[in-house]
N, C-alpha and C positions, 0 to 999 in steps of 0.2 A: 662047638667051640666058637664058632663065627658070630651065631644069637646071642651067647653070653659074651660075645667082645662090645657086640651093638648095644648090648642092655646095658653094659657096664659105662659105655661112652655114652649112652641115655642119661643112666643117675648121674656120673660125673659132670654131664652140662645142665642138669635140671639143680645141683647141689650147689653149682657153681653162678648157676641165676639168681639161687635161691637168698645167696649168701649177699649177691649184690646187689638184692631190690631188698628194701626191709622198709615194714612203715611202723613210726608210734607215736601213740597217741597220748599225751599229757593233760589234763584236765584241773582248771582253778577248784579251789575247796567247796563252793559253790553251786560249779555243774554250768556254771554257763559260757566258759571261757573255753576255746580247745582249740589245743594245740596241736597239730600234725606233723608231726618230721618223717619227710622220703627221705631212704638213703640209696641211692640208685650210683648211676654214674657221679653224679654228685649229689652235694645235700642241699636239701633246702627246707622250711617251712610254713605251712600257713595258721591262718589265726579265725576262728567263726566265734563270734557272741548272738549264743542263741539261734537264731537262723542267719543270721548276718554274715556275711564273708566281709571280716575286718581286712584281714591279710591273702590275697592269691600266692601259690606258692612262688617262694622268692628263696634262690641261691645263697650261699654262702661259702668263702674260700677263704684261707690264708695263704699266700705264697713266699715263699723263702729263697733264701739262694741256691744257685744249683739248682735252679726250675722244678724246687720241690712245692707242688700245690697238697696243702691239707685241707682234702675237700673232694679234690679230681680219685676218681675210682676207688673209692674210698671200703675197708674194710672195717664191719663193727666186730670188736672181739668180746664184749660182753656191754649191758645197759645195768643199773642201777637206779629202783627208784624208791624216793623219801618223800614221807609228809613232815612237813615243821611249824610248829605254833609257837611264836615265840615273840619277844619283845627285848626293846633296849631303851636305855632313858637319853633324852638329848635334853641337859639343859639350857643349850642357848641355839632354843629352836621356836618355830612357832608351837609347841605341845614338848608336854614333860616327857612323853611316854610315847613310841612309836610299834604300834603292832608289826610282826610281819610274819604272816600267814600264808603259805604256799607249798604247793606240790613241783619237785622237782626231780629229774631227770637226766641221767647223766650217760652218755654215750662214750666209753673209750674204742678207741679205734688203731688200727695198723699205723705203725711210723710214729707211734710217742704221743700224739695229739687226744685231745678230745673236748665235747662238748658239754655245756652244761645248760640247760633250760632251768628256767623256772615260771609258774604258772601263778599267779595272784586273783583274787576279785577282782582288781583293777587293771590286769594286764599282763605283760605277757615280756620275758628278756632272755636273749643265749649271751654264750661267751664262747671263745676259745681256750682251751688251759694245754700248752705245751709241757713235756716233759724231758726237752734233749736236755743231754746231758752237756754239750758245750756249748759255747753264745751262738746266737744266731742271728741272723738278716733277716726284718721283714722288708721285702720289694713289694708286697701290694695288698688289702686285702678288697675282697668282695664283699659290700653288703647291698643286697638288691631290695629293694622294698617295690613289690605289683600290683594291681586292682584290678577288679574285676568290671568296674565301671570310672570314669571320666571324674571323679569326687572334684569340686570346690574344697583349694584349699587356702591358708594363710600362711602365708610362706616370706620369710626375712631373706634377703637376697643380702648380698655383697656388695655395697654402694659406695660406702666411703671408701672409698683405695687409696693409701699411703704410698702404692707405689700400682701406677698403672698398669704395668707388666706382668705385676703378679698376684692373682685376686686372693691369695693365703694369707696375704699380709692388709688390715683394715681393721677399723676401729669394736666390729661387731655390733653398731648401730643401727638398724634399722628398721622401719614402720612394716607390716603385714599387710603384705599384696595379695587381696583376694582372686585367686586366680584357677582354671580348671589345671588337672595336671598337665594335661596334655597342650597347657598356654603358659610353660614354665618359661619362665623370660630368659631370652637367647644369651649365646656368649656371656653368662654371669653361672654364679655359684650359689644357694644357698647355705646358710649353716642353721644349726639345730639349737631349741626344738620348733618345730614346725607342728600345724595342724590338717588333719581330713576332717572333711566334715561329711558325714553318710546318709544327710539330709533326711533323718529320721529320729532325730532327736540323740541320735549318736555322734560321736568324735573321738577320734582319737590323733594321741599327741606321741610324738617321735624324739625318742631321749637317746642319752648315751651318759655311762655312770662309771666312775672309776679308772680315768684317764692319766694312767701314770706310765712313765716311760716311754710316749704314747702320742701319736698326732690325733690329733681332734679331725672328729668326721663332716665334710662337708656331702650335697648332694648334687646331680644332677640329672633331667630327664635322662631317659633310658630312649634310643636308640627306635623302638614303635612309639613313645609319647603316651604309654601305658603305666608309668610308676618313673623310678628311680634309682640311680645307682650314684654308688660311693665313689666321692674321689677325696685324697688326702693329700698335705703339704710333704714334700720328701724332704731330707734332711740336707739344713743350711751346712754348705760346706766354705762359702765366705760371707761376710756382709760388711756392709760399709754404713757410716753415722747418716742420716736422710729424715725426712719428715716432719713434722712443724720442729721450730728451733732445732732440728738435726738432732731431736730424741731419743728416734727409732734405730734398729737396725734392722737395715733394708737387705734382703738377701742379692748377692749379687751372681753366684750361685748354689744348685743345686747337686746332690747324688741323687744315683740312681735307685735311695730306699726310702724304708721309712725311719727306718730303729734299728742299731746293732742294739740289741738286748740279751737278758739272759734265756738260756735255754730252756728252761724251765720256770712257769710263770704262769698268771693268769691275763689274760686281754680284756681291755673296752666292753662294757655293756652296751650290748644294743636291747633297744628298750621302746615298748609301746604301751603306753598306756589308754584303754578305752573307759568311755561315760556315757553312761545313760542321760543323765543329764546335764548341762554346763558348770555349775555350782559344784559340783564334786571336781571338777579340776580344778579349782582354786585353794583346794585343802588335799594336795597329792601330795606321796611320801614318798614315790618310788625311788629319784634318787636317791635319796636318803636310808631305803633300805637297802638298795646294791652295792652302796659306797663302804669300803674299808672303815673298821671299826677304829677309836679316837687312837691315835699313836700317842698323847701325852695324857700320862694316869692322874696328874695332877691339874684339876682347868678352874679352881676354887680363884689362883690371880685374876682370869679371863671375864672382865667388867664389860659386858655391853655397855650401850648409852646412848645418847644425844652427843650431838656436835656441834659448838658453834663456827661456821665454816665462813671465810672471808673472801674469798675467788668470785662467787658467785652476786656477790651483791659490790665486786670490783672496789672493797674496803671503804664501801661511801658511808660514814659513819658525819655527822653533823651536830652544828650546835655545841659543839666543843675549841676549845682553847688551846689547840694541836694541827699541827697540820694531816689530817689521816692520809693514813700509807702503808707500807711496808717497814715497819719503823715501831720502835718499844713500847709508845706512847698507844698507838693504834690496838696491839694486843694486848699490853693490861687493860686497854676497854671492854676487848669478845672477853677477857676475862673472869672481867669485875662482872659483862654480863650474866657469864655462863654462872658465877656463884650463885649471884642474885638470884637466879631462875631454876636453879640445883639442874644443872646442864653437865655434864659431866665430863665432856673434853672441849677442847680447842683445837680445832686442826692451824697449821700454820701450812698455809699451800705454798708456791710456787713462789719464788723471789726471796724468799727467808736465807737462799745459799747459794750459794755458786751453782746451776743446774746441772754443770756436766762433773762435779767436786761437792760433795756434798760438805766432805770436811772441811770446806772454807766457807765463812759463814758472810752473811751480807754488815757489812760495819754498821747498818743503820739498827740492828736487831738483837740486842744483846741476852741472844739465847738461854743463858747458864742463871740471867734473874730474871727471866720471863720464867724459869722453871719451877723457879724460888716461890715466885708471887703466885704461880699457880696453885701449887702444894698448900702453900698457907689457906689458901680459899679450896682446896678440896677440886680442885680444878685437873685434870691430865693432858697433859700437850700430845700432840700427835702432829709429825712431821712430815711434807711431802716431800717425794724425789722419784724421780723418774727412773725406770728399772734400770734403763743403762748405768746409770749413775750406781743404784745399789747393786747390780749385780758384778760392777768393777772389782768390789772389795765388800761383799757383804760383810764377813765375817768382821772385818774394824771398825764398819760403819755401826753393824750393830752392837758392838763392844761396847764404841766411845760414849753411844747415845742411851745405851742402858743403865749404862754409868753414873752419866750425866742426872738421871731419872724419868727420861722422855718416855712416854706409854706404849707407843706405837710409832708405825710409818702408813702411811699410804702410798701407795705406791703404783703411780702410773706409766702409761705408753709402753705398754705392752704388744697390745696388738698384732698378737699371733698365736698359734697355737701347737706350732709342727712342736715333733719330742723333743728338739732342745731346748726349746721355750717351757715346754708344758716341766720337763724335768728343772729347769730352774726357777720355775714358780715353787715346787716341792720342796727343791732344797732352800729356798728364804724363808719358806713357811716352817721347815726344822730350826734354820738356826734363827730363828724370831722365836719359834717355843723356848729352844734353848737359855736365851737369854730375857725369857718371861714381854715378849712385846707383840701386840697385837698387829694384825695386818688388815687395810682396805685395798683391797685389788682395785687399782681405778684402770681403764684405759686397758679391757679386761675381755678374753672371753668367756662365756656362758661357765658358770660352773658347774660341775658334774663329779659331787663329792666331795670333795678334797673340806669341804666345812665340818663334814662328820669325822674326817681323818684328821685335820689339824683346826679343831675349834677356835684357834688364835685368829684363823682369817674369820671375821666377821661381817664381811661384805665383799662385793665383788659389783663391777660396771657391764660391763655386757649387754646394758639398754643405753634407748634410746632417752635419756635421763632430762631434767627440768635446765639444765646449763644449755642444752640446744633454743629451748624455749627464747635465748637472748637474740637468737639471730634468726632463725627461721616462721617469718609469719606465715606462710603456706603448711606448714605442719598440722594436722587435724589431732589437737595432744589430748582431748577428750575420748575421742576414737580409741585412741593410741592404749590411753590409760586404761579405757573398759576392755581392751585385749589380752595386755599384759601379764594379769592376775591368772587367766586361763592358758599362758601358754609360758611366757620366759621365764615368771614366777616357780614355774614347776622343776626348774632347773635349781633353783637355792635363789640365795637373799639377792637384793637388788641395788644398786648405790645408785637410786635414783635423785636422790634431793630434794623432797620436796620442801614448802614450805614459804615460798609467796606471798607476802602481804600486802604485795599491787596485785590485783587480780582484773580481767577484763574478759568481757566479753568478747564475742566474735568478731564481732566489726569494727570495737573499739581497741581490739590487740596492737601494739606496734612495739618492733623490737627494738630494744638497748639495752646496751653497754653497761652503763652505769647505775641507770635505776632498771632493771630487768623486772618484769610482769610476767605472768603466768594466765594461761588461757582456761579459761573456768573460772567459778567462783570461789569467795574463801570458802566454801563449807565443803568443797571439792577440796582442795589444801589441804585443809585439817583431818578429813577423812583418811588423805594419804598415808597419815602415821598409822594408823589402826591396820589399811589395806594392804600395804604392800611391806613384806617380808623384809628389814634390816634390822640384823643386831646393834648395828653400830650407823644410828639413822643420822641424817644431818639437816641440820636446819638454816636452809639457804640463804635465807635474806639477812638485811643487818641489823645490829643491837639496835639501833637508830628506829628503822621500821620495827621490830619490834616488840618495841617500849613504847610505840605511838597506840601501839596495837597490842596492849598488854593482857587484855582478856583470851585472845586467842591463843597469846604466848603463856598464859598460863594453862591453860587446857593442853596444848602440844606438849607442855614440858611433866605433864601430869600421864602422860599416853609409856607405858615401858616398850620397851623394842624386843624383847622376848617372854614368850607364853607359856602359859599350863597347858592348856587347853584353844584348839580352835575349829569352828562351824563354821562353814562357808552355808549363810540363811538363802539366797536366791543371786539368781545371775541368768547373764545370756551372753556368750563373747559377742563382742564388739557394742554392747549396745546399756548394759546394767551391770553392777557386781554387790555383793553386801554380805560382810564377814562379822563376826562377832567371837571374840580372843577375849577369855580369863588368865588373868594373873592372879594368883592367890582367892581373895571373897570379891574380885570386881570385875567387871567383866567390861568390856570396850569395841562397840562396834563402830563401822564405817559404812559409808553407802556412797556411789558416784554414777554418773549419768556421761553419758556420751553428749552432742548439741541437744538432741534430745528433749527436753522437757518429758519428765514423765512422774506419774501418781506411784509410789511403792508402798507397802505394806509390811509391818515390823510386827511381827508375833516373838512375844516375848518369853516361849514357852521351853526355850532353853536355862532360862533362870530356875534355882532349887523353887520348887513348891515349896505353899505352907511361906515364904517369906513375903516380909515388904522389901523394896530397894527405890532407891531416888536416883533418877535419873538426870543427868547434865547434858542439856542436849543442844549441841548450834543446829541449824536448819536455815535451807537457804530463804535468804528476805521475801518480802510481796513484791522488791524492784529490784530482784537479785537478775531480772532479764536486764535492766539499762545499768543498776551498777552493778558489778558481780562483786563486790565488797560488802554489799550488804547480807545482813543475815538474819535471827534470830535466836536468842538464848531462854532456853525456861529451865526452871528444874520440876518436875514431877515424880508425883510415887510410882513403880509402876507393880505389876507381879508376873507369875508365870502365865497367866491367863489376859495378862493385857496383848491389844492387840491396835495398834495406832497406824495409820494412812498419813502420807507426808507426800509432798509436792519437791519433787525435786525438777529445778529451774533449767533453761539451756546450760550444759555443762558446770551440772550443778554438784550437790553432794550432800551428807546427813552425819553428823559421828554425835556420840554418846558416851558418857562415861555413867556406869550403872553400879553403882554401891551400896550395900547392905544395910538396911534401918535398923535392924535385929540386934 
């Protein structure tokens, strides 16, 4: 009886080990990609491409109130796994048609929770999916990212601070600090997405997708200076008006969580995506495929476009018989331009209204026939205001002004992202659908999704955008620019700005106000429309510039801001990039250089065979080094077999527009 008590308490702790060490293994459709999930004391995962250790195993927890962690001793009560080959169309995307192919893996567990992996070619994302049945408190969660070596990476820290005391709250600006992990800059924050680089011709980039209800994930070293761990904003429980003109709302304080939510739900994408090469991170989809499918079945109103934008070129419009300003006379001109050049909105920024009353309008701007005049010309207004302002009275503001006929808002000084913030981006972005008006998030952080889910936003700010360009001459914006593409870009569209018609070199840059310059040259400019992802792109400088400069302005206004089709042809972060987007039979590329001076190579072998096409191409000048204004324009035949070498200049650039002879 004694043997059979011991054997019995043998199987009972060998079933009872058995139960709480468990490993499995997920694999991309490919074979090169693998995933590991341990479920031990806790869970965690790691990630190898190929022989590679992408990811060392790295923790994962959610904790709740009443010190319930899901994660800590965790039981699996069954796993579930799927293969899925499958596609969805985004029309107001860079591409009509988005694959999304992977192998996933679903883990339910003890206490309601559970996880869901999924494994791509390009990478690798979990989630949490809770199942209580009443609300619940998240007080923390855990997301660890570890390495197995010291990787270089590029990493956006938290600089601009709105409010010193509390690094949650900033603009989301910031240039890419190459730095090792274990040299992660002290007492500061990063936010995502960030890159490793595996100095093997490898990188991967760190996402998060599907941020609803939900604080946006910041990071910080981890405690050996071997990786990183999560920290998040807890939820404002007061704020007060603060920040440039008293915009913002500055938390004055904090709770002790993150989210009362509901009990039942799905959480944040944590998300990695790796490349073999650089050039394939400038054409990623991942947010895109994690992100909640469109909540408005009708998006045939939703008109991307061009913008004529007035802020940035501080309404210097000349040679006219008006005083320019904030004033009638000033916008029937971005108007009459925007007609003239088949431009398709006009923003009206800042000073059109009362900034903290949107409903009172400034007496010099008589709103209700600037709307008139636009209409007539095919023109659509789009108004700014600062969120505080819209989210006082969304629902009147957007009544009165839909009413009225107005297109859209932009809508800045946001600048945060904890879940009361991130939930009242959500609910403007419903009642904007509601009321058929598009939205540009200015003053914004990184997007993750919500474009797939509410198509109406067309833009979002979250970089370090070309309005900086007015004031900072130590900014390396060429640097900046061949970054970008391979890493914030992978988040969704950009409300960078481009479009410069002072352009300067390096040593000839100096900052203003009034007439603002851009660093690079124009063929770098004009690139930008092709390069960088905006539906609703804008065109910074003034009708005045250009009109002086109408060939270029006819080439930008000729560029669409959403694609069929798009190839990222070669790159290197920080140093090249060169994409190439069809709309319909033409196809439109870009190319940009860092200071740089360098020789690149256009193989044209993404054009249909079998055809002719003619090519429109700027290319920077033979003294695009002393003036970076100059350029070159030719048109040529080209076919899929052409193959052309071009000289691009210090902080130079190359675009094309390629259309069918046939």
């Amino acid at each position: 009886m004694k043997n059979i008590f011991i054997l019995f308490c043998f199987l009972f702790l060998n079933i009872s080990f058995s139960q709480k060490k468990q490993d499995f293994i997920l694999k991309s459709p490919d074979g090169k990609i693998e995933v590991k999930i341990a479920v031990n004391d806790k869970i965690s995962w790691s990630i190898s491409h190929e022989k590679d250790l992408i990811l060392a195993p790295s923790e994962m927890s959610l904790t709740l109130d009443q010190n319930e962690v899901l994660g800590k001793n965790p039981a699996v009560l069954n796993s579930k796994k799927e293969s899925v080959n499958t596609s969805f169309e985004t029309p107001l995307y860079k591409k009509k048609t988005v694959k999304d192919q992977y192998n996933k893996l679903i883990l339910n567990f003890k206490n309601d929770f559970a996880l869901e992996f999924r494994v791509f070619d390009d990478g690798a994302a979990y989630r949490f999916v809770t199942k209580k049945k009443k609300e619940i408190t998240v007080k923390d969660e855990e997301v660890v990212l570890n390495f197995d070596q010291d990787h270089n990476t590029l990493m956006p820290y938290v600089r601009d601070l709105r409010n010193p005391k509390d690094q949650f709250i900033s603009s989301f600006e910031s240039h890419y600090e190459n730095k090792k992990i274990s040299e992660f800059a002290k007492d500061t924050l990063a936010f995502l997405p960030f890159l490793i680089d595996y100095k093997n011709h490898k990188k991967a980039v760190f996402l998060e997708a599907d941020l609803e209800d939900y604080a946006g994930l910041f990071v910080t070293n981890n405690k050996n200076k071997t990786g990183f761990e999560s920290r998040f904003s807890k939820y404002p429980t007061q704020e007060t008006n603060g920040g440039f003109n008293y915009l913002n709302k500055l938390i004055t304080e904090r709770a002790d969580y993150l989210v009362k939510t509901k009990g039942t739900r799905t959480f944040p994408w944590r998300a990695i995506v790796i490349s073999e090469n650089d050039a394939a991170l400038a054409n990623n989809d991942m947010v895109q495929k994690l992100a909640q499918s469109s909540k408005i079945k009708d998006v045939s109103w939703i008109k991307p476009g061009k913008v004529a934008w007035d802020w940035w070129n501080d309404w210097n419009i000349y040679n006219v018989d008006f005083k320019a300003g904030i004033n009638t006379q000033t916008y029937k001109y971005y108007i009459d331009f925007a007609s003239k050049n088949k431009v398709e909105y006009v923003v009206l920024d800042e000073g059109w209204s009362v900034e903290t009353d949107i409903m009172k309008h400034n007496p010099n701007v008589d709103l209700e026939a600037l709307i008139a005049y636009a209409k007539e010309r095919n023109v659509g207004i789009i108004l700014w205001a600062s969120w505080m302002a819209i989210n006082d009275k969304t629902e009147a503001v957007f009544d009165n002004y839909a009413k009225l006929g107005v297109k859209g808002f932009k809508v800045d000084f946001i600048d945060r992202d904890d879940a009361k913030m991130v939930n009242s981006v959500y609910d403007i972005a419903q009642k904007a659908a509601n009321h058929k008006l598009i939205i540009d998030f200015h003053g914004m952080y990184k997007p993750t999704g919500i474009q797939r889910t509410f198509p109406n936003i067309l833009n979002f700010e979250g970089v370090k955008g070309l309005e900086n360009n007015k004031w900072t001459p130590n900014d390396d914006v060429p640097l900046y620019d061949t970054t970008i593409p391979f890493i914030r870009m992978m988040a969704g569209p950009m409300d960078y700005t481009p479009g410069a018609m002072r352009n300067a070199t390096k040593s000839e840059f100096k900052p203003s106000h009034s007439t603002p310059m851009s660093q690079g040259t124009r063929c770098h400019q004009l690139a930008l429309y092709t390069i960088f992802e905006a539906p609703l792109q804008m065109m910074a400088d003034s009708p005045t510039a250009f009109m002086k400069e109408q060939e270029s302005t006819d080439f930008i206004a000729k560029v669409p801001t959403v694609f069929d089709e798009t190839i990222a042809l070669d790159g290197e972060v920080r140093k090249y990039v060169s994409i190439a987007r069809r709309k319909g039979n033409s196809w439109y590329l870009g190319a940009i250089t860092n200071w740089d001076s360098r020789d690149i190579t256009i193989v044209f072998s993404f054009l249909e065979k079998g055809k002719k096409f003619q090519a429109e191409i700027f290319s920077d000048g033979l003294n695009a080094d002393k003036a970076a204004t100059d350029y070159k324009k030719e048109l040529i035949t080209v076919d899929s077999t052409t193959k052309l070498k071009y000289r691009l200049a210090s902080g130079g650039g190359l675009t094309m527009i390629i259309k069918s002879k046939n």
